[in-house]
N, C-alpha and C positions, 0 to 999 in steps of 0.2 A: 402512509406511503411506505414500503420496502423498499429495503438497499436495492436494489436493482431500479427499483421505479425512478430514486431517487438519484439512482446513475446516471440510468438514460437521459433524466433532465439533464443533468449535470452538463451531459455531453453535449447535448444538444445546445443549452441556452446559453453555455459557455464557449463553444465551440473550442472544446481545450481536454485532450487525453492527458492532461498534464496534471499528478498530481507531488505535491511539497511534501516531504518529508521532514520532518520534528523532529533533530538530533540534537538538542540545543550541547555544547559543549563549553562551559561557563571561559575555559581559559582561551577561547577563541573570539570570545566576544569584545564587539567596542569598548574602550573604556568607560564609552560615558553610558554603559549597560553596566559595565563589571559593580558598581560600588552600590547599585542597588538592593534590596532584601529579598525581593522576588525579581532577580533578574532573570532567572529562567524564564519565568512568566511575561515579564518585559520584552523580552530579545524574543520570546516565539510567535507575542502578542504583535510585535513590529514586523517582524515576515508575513505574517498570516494578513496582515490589512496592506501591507505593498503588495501581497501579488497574487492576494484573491482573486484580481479582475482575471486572472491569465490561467488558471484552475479549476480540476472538475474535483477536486477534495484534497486533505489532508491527511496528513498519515504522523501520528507521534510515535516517536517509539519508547517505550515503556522504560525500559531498559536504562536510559537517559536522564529521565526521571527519578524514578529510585534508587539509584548509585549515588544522586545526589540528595535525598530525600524529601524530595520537592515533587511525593506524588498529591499534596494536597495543590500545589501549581499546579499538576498537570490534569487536574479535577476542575481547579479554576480554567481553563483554557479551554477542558473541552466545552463546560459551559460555554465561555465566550463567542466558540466556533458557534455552538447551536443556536445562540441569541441573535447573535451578528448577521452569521452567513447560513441560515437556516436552508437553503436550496442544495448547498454544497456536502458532498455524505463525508465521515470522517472513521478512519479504521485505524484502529488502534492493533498496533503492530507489535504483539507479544509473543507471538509462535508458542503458544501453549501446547502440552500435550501430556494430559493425563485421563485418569480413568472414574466412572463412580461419582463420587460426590465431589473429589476436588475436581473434577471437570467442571461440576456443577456451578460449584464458587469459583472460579475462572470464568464462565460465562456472565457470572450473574457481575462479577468485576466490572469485564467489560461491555456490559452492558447497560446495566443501573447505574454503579459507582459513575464509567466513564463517560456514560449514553453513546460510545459507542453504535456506527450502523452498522460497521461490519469487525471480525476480529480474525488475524493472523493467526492458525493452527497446525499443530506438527502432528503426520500421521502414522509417525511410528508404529504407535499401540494400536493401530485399527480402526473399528469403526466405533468402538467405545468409548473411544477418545474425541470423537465427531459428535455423538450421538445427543449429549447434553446442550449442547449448542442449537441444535435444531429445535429442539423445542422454544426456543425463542424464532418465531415463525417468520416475522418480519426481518430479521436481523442477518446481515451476510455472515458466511463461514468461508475464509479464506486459507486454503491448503497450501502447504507447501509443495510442490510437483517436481519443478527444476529449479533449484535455487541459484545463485548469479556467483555464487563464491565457489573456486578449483576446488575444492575440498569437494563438493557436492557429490562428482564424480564418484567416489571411494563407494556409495551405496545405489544412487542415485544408476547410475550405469548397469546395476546388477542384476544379470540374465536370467529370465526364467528360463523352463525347459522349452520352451516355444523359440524362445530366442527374444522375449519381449524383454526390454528394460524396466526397470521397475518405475520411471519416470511414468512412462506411460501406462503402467499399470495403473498408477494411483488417477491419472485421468480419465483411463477410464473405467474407476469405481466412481469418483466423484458425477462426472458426468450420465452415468446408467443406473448406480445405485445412490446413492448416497445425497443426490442433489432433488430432496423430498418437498421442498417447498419452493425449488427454483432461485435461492438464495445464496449458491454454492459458487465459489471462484477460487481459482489458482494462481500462485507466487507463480513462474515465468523467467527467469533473468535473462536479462538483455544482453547478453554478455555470451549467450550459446544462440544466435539467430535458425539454425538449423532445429535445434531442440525446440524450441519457440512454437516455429512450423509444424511442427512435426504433431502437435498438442494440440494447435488450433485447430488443424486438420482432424485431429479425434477428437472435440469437443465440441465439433458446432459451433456457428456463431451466438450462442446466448447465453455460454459461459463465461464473466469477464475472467479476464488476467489483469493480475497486478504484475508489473514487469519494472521490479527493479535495476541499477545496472548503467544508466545512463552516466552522462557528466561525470565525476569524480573515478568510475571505476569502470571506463572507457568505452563503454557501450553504442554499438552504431545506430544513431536513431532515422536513417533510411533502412538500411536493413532491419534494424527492431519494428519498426512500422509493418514494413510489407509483410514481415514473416507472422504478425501477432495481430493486425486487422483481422474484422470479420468482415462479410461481405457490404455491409450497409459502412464500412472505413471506422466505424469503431472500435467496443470490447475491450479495450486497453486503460488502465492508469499505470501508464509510466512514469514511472517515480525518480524524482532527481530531489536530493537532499545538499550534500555539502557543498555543491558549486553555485548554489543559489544561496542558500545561508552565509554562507562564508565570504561571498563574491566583495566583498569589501570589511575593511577592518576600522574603517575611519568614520566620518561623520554622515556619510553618506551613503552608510549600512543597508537602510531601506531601498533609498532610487536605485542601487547594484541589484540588491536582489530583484527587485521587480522590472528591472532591464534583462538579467537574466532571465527570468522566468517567461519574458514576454518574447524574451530569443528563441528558447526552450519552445515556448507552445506553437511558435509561427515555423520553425524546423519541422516541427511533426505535425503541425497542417499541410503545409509544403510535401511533405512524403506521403500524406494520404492522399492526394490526388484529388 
């Protein structure tokens, strides 16, 4: 099955554009998480089984893991994910972007190491920095497009001679050139609903978006719906991480999150109509 295939189940059997985000941040955790040895692995392992029911996938982000050195955790977990919740796809969220052969070894990371279906990549460097990725045929390539943080703007905004921004440059190489096996999707934040639109409308609906931006870093999820559906009310994994992680600090760390998350998915059923 391919990431996409593996989407549209997602979407459909779950009925849930909602995906979790993996920021595990150890001084934020329960007490009775902290004194563990692999608490990371504990505290990601305890979200991911509250509020799988309410999920069309996972999303770790790397980054979180190796600052604490606990990538051999986040090796155990994605196992877990593929044992456990083998329906639900998991995209390991690194924003890569290099050339050549460390592209290579970047894919093959997130791919083998993580089993990874899909992986976060930065398109700075072109399409050489895309290009090794594809050759894993099955496997999503998720670009960065409009990303959810102010800063974005500094490059993201920057006009060609046509008057096109380069946001939407980059959607549409991914979507006319670059999306060679149908595997290709763009970052989105939630956080510009206009910009959103604006990318949907040039990508077709069988492009997903991963659309960061919700919960924690105020993103409107009637308007992120309506502006980032396709026409069948999919296409979307909107990502909400620290309001659903975090949603409790006490003994009842789990039932928060998965009360959240079950808020989270019924709000963006409710907006798809």
């Amino acid at each position: 099955m391919t990431f996409t295939e593996k989407l549209e189940a997602a979407w459909k059997n779950s009925n849930s554009l909602l995906m979790v985000g993996l920021d595990p941040d150890p001084n934020r955790f329960p007490p009775c998480i902290q004194q563990s040895k692999q608490a990371i692995f504990d505290f990601c392992k305890g979200i991911i089984d509250a509020t799988a029911p309410y999920v069309c996938g996972f999303k770790p982000q790397i980054a979180y893991f190796a600052s604490e050195s606990a990538e051999e955790q986040l090796a155990a977990l994605c196992d877990y994910i593929h044992k456990t919740y083998p329906h639900l796809p998991l995209v390991l969220d690194s924003k890569r972007g290099d050339i050549g052969t460390t592209a290579e070894h970047y894919a093959k990371e997130a791919y083998k190491r993580y089993q990874a279906d899909a992986v976060t990549v930065n398109p700075y460097m072109g399409f050489d920095s895309i290009e090794p990725y594809l050759a894993w045929q099955n496997k999503g390539v998720i670009i960065l497009c409009r990303t959810s943080n102010p800063g974005g703007s500094d490059l993201q905004f920057f006009e060609s001679s046509s008057g096109e921004p380069l946001y939407l440059h980059v959607a549409s190489l991914v979507a006319e050139k670059w999306n060679r096996h149908g595997q290709c999707g763009l970052v989105v934040g939630a956080t510009f609903p206009e910009e959103l639109k604006k990318v949907r409308e040039r990508v077709g609906d069988d492009v997903p978006l991963l659309v960061p931006g919700i919960g924690a870093q105020g993103g409107d999820i009637n308007s992120t719906v309506q502006a980032g559906k396709n026409t069948r009310s999919t296409g979307m994994m909107i990502n909400s991480s620290r309001a659903i992680l975090y949603a409790s600090s006490g003994d009842d760390w789990q039932e928060a999150a998965a009360a959240v998350a079950m808020q989270t998915r019924d709000a963006i059923n409710a907006a798809r109509g």
